[in-house]
N, C-alpha and C positions, 0 to 999 in steps of 0.2 A: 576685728576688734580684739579678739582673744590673743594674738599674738603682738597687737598693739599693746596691750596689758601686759601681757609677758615679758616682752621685752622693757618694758618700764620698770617693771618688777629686779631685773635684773640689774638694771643698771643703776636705780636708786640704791639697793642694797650694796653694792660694791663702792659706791660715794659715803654713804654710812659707816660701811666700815672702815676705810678708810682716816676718815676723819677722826673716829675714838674708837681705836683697837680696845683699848682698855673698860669700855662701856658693857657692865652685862646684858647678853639678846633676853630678850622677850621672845620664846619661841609657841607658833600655837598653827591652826587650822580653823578655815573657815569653811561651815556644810550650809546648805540649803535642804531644808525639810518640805518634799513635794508628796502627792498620792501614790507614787510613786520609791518613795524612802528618800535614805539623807545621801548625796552624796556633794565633793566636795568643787566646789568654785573656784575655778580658775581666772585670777583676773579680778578679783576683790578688792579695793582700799582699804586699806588699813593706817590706822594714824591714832595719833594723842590727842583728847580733848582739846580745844582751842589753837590748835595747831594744821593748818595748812596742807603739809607736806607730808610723805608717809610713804609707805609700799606698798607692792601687788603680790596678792598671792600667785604661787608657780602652777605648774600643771595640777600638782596634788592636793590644790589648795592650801596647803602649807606656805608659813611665813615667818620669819625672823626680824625683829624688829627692836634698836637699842632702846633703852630704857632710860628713861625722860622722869623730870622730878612729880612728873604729874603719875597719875595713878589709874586715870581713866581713859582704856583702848576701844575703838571705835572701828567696827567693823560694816564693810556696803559695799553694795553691786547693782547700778544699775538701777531699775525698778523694783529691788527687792524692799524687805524693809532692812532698820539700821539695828546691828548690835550692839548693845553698850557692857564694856564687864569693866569691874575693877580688878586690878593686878593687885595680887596679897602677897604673893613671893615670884622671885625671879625663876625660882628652879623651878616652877610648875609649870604642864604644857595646856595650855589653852583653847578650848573649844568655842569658837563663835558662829553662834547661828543664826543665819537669815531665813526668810520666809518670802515668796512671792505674793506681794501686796493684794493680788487677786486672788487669794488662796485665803485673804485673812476673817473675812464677815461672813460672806454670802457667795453661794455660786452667781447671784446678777452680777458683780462687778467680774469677776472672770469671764462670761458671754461678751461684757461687753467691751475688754479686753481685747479679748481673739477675733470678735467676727466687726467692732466698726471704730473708729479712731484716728485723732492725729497723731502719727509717730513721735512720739518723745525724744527718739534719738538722731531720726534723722535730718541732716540739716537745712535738706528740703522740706517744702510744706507739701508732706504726704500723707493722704488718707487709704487707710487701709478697710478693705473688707472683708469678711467671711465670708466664709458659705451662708451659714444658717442668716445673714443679713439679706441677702439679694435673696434669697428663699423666701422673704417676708412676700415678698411682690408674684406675679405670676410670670415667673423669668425661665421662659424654656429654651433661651437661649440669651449671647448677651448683650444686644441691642434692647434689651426688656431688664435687664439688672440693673438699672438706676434710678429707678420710682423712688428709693428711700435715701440717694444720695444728694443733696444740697446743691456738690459741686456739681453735680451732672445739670442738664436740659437734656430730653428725652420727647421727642416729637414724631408724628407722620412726616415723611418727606411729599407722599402725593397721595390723592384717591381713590388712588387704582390699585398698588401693589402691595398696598397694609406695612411697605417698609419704614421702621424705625429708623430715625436719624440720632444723634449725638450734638450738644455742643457744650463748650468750654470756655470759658470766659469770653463769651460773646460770639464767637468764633465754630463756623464750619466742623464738625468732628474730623475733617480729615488734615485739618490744623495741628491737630494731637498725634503725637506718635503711639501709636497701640503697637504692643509688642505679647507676645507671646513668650514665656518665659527667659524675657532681657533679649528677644529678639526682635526686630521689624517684622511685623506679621498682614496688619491692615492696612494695604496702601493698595497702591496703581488700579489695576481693574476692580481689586475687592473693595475699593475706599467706598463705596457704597451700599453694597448688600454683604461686607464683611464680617462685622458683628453677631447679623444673624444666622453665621456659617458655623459657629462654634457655642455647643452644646452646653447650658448653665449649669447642668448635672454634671459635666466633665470638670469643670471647673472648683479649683482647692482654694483661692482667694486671687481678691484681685487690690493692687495697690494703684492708687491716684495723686499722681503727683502737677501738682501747677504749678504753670511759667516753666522757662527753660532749663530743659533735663541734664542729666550728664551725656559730656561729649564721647562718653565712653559707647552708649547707645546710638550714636548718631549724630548726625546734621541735622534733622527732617523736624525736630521738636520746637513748635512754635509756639501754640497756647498750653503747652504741656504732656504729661505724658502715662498711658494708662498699660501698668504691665500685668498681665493674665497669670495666674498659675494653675496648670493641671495637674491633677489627681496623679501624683506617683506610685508605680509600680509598688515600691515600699512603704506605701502608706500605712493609713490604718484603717480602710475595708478593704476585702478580701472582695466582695459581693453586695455590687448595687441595683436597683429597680427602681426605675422613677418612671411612674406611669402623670400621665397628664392630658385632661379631658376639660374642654368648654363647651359654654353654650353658643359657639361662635362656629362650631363645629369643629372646631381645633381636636385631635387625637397627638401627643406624643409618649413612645417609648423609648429609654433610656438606658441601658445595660453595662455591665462594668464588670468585669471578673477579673483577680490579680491571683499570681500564681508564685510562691518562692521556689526558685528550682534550686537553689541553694542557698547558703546565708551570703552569698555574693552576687547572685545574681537573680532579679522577678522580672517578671515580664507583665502585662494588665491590654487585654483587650475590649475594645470601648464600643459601643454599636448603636444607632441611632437612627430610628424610622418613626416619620411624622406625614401628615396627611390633614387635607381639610375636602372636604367632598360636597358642601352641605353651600349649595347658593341662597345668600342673602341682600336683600335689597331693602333696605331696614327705609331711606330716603325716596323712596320713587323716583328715583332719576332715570333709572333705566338702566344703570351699572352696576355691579356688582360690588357692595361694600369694602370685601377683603376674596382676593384671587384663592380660586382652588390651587389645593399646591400638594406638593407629592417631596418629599426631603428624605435621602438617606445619604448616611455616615461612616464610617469605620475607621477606627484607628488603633495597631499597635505597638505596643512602648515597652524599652526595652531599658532598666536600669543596672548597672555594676557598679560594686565598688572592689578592688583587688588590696592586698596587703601589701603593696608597694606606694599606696598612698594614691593610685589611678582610679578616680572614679569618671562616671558619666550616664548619659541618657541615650538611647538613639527613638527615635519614631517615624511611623510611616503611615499616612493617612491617603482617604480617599473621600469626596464627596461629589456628591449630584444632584439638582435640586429642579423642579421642573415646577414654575407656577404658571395658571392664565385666569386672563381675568378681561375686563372688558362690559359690554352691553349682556344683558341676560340674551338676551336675541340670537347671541351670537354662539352659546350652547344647543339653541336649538334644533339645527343649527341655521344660522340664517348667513351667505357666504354673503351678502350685505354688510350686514350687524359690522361696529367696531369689537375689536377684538385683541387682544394682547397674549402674546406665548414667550416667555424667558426661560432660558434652559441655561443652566451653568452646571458648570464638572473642574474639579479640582483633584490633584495631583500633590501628595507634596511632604515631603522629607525634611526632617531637623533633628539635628543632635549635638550636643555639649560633652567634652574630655575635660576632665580637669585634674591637677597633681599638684601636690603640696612639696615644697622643697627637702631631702631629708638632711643636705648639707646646711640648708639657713631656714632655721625657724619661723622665719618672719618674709617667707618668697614662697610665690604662688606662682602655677600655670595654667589657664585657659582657655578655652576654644569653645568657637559659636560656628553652627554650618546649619545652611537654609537651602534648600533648594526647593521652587515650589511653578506648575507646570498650573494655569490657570484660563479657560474659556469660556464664551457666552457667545449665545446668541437668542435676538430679542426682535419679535415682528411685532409690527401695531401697525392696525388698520385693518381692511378687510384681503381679502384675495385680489378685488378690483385697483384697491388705492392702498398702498401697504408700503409702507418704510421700514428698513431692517436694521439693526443693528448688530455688527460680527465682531467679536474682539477677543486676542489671545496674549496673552502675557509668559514669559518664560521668565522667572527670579532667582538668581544664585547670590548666596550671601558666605562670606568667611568673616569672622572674627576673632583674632589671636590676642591674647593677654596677657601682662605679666605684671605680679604684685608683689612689691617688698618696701621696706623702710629705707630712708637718706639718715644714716647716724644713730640717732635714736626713735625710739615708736614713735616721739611726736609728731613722726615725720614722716609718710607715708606718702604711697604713691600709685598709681597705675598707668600701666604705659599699652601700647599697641600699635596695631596696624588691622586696616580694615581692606574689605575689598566688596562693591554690588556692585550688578550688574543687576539691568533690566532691557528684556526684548519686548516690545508692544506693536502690535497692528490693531488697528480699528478702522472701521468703514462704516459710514451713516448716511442715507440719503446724498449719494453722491461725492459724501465729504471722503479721503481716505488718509490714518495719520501713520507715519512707521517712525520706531526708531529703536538705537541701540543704544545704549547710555551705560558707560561703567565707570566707575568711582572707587579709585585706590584713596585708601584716607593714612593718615598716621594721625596718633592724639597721644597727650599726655595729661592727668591728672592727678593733682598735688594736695593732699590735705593736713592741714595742719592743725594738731589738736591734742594743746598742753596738758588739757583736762578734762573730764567728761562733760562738763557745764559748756564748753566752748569748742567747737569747731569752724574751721574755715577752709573751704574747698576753692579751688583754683582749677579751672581745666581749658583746654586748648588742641584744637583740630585743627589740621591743613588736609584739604581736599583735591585733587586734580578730577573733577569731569570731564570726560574726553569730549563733550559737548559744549560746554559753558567755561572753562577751563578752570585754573584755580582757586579757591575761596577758604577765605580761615573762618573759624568758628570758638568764639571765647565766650566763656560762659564762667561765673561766680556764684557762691551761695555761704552762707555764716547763718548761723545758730549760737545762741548763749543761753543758758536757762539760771534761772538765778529764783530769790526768795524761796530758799529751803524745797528747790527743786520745784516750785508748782509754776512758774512763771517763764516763757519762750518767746522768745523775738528772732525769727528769721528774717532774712533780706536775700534776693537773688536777682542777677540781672544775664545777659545773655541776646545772643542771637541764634536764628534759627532761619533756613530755607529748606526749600521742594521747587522740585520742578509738577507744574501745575497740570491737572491730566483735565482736562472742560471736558468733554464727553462720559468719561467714565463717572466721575464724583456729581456730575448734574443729572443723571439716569431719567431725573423727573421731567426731564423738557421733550423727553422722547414721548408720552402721551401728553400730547399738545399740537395745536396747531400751527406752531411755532416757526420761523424760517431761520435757522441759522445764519449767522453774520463771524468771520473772524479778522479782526483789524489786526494786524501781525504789525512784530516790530521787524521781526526780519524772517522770509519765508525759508531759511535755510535752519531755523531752527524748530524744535518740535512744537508745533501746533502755530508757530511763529514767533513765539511770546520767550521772553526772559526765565529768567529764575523766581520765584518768589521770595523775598527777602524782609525778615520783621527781629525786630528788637522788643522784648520781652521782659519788664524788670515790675518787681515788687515786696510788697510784704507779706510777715503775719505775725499774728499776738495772737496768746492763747494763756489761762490762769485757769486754775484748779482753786476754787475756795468752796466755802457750806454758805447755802442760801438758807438762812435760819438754820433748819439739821439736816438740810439736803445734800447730799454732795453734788458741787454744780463743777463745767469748766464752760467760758465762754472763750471763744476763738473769734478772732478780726483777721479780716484779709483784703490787703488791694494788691490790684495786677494792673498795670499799662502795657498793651500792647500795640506798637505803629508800624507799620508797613512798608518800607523805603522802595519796594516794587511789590507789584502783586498781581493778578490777572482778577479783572472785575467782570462778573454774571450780570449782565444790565437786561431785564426785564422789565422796564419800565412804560414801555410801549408793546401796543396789543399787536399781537400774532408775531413780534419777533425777539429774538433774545441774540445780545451781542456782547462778543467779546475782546476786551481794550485790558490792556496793561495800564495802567496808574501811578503816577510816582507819589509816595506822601500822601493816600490817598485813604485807609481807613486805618483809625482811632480807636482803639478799644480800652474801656475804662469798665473794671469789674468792682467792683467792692462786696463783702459777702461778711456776716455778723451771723453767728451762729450759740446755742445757748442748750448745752445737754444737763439733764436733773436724772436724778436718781430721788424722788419725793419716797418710795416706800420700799422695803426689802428686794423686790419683785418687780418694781414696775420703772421705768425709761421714758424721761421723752426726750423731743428732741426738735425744737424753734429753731428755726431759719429763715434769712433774711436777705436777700440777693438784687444787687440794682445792677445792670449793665449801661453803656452808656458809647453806644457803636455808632459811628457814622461815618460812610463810603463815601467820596467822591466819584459823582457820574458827569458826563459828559450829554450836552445838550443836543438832543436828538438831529435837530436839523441845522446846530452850529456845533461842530465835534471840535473848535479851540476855545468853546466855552465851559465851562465846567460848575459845577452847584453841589456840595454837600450839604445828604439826607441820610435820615436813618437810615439805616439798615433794616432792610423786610423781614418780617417774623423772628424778631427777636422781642420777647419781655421787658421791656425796659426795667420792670417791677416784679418782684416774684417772692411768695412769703410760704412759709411750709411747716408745718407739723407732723411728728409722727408720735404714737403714743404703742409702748410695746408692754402687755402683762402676762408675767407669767405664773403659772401657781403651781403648789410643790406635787399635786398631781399630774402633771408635763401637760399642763394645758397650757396654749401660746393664744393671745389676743392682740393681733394686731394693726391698727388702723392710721391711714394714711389722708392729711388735706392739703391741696397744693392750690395757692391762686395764683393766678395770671392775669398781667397783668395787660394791656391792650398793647398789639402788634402792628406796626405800620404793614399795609398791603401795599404788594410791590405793582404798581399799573393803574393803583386805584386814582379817583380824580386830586388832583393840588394843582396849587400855582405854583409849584417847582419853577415848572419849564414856562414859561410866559409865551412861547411860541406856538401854543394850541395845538398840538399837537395828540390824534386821536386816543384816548388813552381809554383803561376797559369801565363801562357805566358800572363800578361799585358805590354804592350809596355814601358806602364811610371810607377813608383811608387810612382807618383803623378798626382793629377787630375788636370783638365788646372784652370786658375782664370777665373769667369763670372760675370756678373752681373743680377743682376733681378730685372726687372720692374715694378711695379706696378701701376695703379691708379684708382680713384674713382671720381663722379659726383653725389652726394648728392642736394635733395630740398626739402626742407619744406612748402608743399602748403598752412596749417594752424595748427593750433595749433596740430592735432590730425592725419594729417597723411605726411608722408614722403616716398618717392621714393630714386630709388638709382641706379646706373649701375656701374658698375668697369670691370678692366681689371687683370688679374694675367699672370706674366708672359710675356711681352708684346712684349721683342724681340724672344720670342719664340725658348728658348734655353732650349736646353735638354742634356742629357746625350745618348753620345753612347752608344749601347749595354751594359743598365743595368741589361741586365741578362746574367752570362758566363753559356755558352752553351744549351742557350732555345732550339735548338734544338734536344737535349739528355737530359733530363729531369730527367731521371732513373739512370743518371751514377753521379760518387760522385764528376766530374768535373761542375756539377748543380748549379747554387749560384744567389740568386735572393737578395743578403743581403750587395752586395759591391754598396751601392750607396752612390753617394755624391753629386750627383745634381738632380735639376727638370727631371720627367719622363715625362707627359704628355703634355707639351710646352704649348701655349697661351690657358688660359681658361677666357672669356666672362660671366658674369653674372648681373643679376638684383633682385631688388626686391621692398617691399617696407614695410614700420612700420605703423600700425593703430592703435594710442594709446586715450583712454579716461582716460583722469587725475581724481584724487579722489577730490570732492567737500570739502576740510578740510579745515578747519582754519587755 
């Protein structure tokens, strides 16, 4: 943006001049007044009252500007506020000063600036987070950071492993591209216990973008796209401690030291040991609510910047996570009992170079590298009857960049070449899948954007999979904001695939009775099945107005997303799960109304309103060239949300969370779907009841450096009946610990507290 400004700055001024040498300049500087002092804005507008057109300020903030019959010059940047001065003589040098809008009442609207928000500038509809947001919730890692996000669903996947799922406009979380710092991070083996590998104390903010992302990031973004950021070596703490204690038995620690070893280069190493020891059987089924689990982490990072314009990141991480879970029996130990042991170990390097041109102002270079070594293995059952799961993944990823302008800054671009590569083996119960898959991409991305009110992005990928062969990728997005800047209309549309991984992303089907089924389209390809292919397009509206004297913004959004291939999870019949490719076969239809208030100096809330409207075509159990679309299992059709945040000028945080839900189709339960009678599982309803869940938190800051914290999860302490059909028969294929659609473990208690020493920096 700042060399897009620049260079507009330049070229308007030379068109100025041009046209009336003989016109006296208007010469002055634009500052911004932060806690921080005044310095000057690069990239300012500056223009005459009623007047259109105008200049940017240069690097120095500094600007020159002819002198018009009018009298009044008008200075702006962005989200700052606006300056107005009048010109009393030409020969004077003039001072305009802005202020960052969040700097101007109260420190509540700067929180809620930084830590939660639609992007004003960007031309996707993106939501950003803070830290201190997903802090609100008990998020120790970040499969648990979206209790206070709208756009999220945040669910159990099963009964047994206490794992968290994600979904996004209707859709699977592993529909979404999760990236780690604009990297691909959560996919192939980890697309299911990924989230919860990475630490919410490591974490510096995290941005949510919906519907399809840039082609700069990828092929892989379907329902959209969630990028992570962690805690940089040059941050600003030096030294963190985040200790974190339940009544659920949960213990985690969290440690963070950063070091400048010069003013070019710091390094920060990162350490993470969690534990749950404490067996609970809160339901009497005879299993264990949430698996003993044993979790450690390390990671360190390493950032430069050189006086040649070279900077970048490198890091190098380690983890290993060992949980089991299963029949209490089977602690005993009872070599009968059903039982569950998952062991995974991660490996895995990434780093970003990047360099700014020093011959063109307005060109940029690049670089993304991933390399990540990933295992598991997973027994269930007892010693007698036991199914295993073994699976290793090898990921190498390159990404080269380059950024510069076509002519003038309206005109912008980024260009590249991509390169992944993925190795996968897996073996289940007899099944065994391999395969080698590498993907050279080139992309180009075009954006064009006369004025800050308006943008339009263009981008476009070609892919060669040495698998699947060829495939383009075009994707679109515009932005215009208008009415005195309070008013946003995005639009974006887009296509997006993945090659589909049914073992690793379904993890839940492994504790179950279940028999595997794969109906391939062709056995020479991986798992046999196609590509998964979906088209992605929608809107959003969002207004900033006062609700009496409140300051309100309300946001609309709808997303369509359809499937032109896909691989379909059919559980629709008891003790087997089968997997069919579908053409045109599931529909997703989001729409999402949201409404934040600012009613008192100090206090937030925040109404949400979420309907989904999903429905898969399945295939008729005992005529597979019949077909019947039905909703889609455990998804909310309905979902409304509250949160309410206060804070008081003693650094007390109050904060509480109400989410309902609304009823879920059960996938097995009895209907007249299938008219062929077909045995299906004795659930009484083939819907789940609506609940709601309660949440809250009691946050204090006793000084600068440490903070305390207790919350509640859960609070009316609702659960899900019998979310395991037939715990006790474990060995028969009427088994299923993977039909859930609500809380298992009911009211969970927790505390903790943050010991932070900030970095002594200018």
């Amino acid at each position: 943006m700042k060399n897009i400004l620049l260079s507009l700055s330049i070229l308007l001024s030379i068109l100025a001049n041009a046209q009336n040498l003989d016109s006296p300049l208007i010469k002055g500087k634009v500052v911004v007044v932060t806690s921080d002092g005044t310095n000057p804005v690069s990239g300012a507008f500056v223009h005459w009252e009623n007047e259109k057109t105008g200049i940017f300020t240069d690097n120095n903030g500094t600007f020159e500007i002819k002198l018009e019959t009018q009298k009044i010059l008008i200075a702006s940047f962005a989200s700052y506020t606006t300056d107005t001065i009048n010109i009393s003589s030409p020969d004077s040098f003039y001072i305009c000063t802005v202020y960052e809008q969040n700097n101007l009442k109260t420190a509540t609207v700067l929180a809620k600036r930084l830590n939660y928000g639609l992007s004003r500038l960007s031309p996707r509809t993106t939501i950003y987070m803070g830290e201190r947001e997903f802090q609100k919730a008990a998020c120790c890692n970040l499969s648990e950071s979206f209790e206070n996000a709208p756009a999220i669903d945040v669910s159990f996947s099963d009964a047994v492993t206490g794992t968290k799922q994600i979904k996004m406009l209707g859709l699977d979380g592993f529909y979404t591209l999760i990236g780690r710092e604009y990297m691909p991070s959560v996919r192939t083996l980890n697309a299911y216990y990924g989230l919860s590998h990475i630490p919410a104390a490591w974490v510096d903010g995290i941005q949510i973008t919906k519907g399809a992302g840039s082609v700069v990031n990828g092929f892989e973004s379907i329902a959209g796209q969630i990028n992570v950021e962690l805690k940089k070596p040059f941050g600003d703490e030096k030294f963190l401690l985040d200790q974190f204690a339940s009544s659920g038995g949960r213990f985690e620690t969290d440690l963070m030291y950063t070091k400048d070893l010069n003013k070019q280069l710091a390094s920060s190493l990162l350490v993470r040991y969690g534990t749950r020891t404490t067996e609970f059987d809160r339901n009497n089924d005879g299993f264990l609510d949430m698996p003993l689990n044993e979790d450690f982490k390390i990671m360190n990072r390493w950032q430069f910047f050189m006086d040649n314009g070279l900077e970048g990141t490198a890091n190098m991480s380690y983890h290993k996570n060992n949980q089991d879970a299963g029949q209490a029996a089977f602690f005993s130990p009872n070599p009968d009992a059903y039982g569950i042991n998952i062991n995974s170990e991660i490996i895995d390097f990434f780093a970003k170079i990047g360099k700014a041109s020093k011959k063109n102002d307005y060109s940029s270079f690049g670089s993304q590298y991933n390399l990540n070594q990933s295992k598991m293995t997973s027994t269930y059952g007892s010693s007698k009857n036991q199914k295993k799961y073994i699976a290793q993944t090898n990921q190498g990823y390159v990404n080269l960049l380059y950024e510069s302008i076509i002519g003038t800054t309206f005109h912008t671009f980024q260009t590249g070449v991509s390169f992944l590569i993925d190795e996968t083996q897996e073996t289940y119960d007899g099944f065994r899948f391999e395969r080698t898959e590498a993907v050279p991409g080139l992309f180009f991305e075009y954006t064009f954007k006369p004025k800050e009110t308006f943008s339009l992005v263009g981008g476009i990928r070609t892919d060669y999979n040495t698998i699947y062969g060829w495939s383009v990728t075009p994707r679109i997005h515009s932005k215009y904001r208008f009415n005195n800047d309070k008013t946003s209309i995005r639009l974006s549309a887009g296509t997006g695939r993945r090659t589909s991984n049914p073992l690793a992303q379904n993890q839940m089907l492994f504790a179950s009775g279940r028999s595997l089924s794969f109906q391939m389209d062709n056995p020479n390809l991986p798992y046999g099945f196609n590509q998964e292919v979906a088209i992605n397009a929608g809107f959003s509206f969002d207004h900033q107005f006062k609700l009496s004297y409140m300051p309100a913004t309300i946001a609309l959004d709808y997303f369509n997303t359809t499937f032109l291939s896909e691989v379909v999870l059919d559980r629709e019949v008891e003790g087997q799960a089968h997997f069919y490719s579908m053409k045109n076969g599931t529909k997703a239809n989001s729409f999402q109304t949201q409404l934040d208030l600012q009613p008192a100096r100090r206090t937030e809330i925040r109404l949400a309103y979420r309907m989904f409207d999903v429905t898969t075509t399945y295939q008729n159990p005992t005529q597979n060239t019949t077909y019947i679309s039905m909703q889609k299992p455990f998804i909310s059709k309905h979902r409304a949300f509250v949160n309410i945040t206060q804070n008081t000028r003693s650094n007390w945080q109050f904060n509480s969370t109400a989410t309902w839900y609304g009823p879920q189709r059960i996938a097995g339960a009895k209907d007249t779907a299938f008219s062929s009678g077909v045995f299906i599982y004795d659930i009484q309803d083939k819907y789940s009841p609506h609940f709601i869940l309660l949440n809250a938190q009691i946050s204090k800051i006793l000084n600068k450096e440490f903070e305390i914290y207790v919350g509640a999860e859960n609070i009316l302490n609702y659960r899900q009946d019998n979310p395991i059909q037939e715990a006790a028969n474990p060995f028969t294929e009427k088994f299923d610990a993977g039909l859930v659609w609500g809380p298992i473990f009911g009211r969970m208690i927790y505390g903790g507290f943050r010991w932070r020493i900030k970095s002594n920096k200018e």
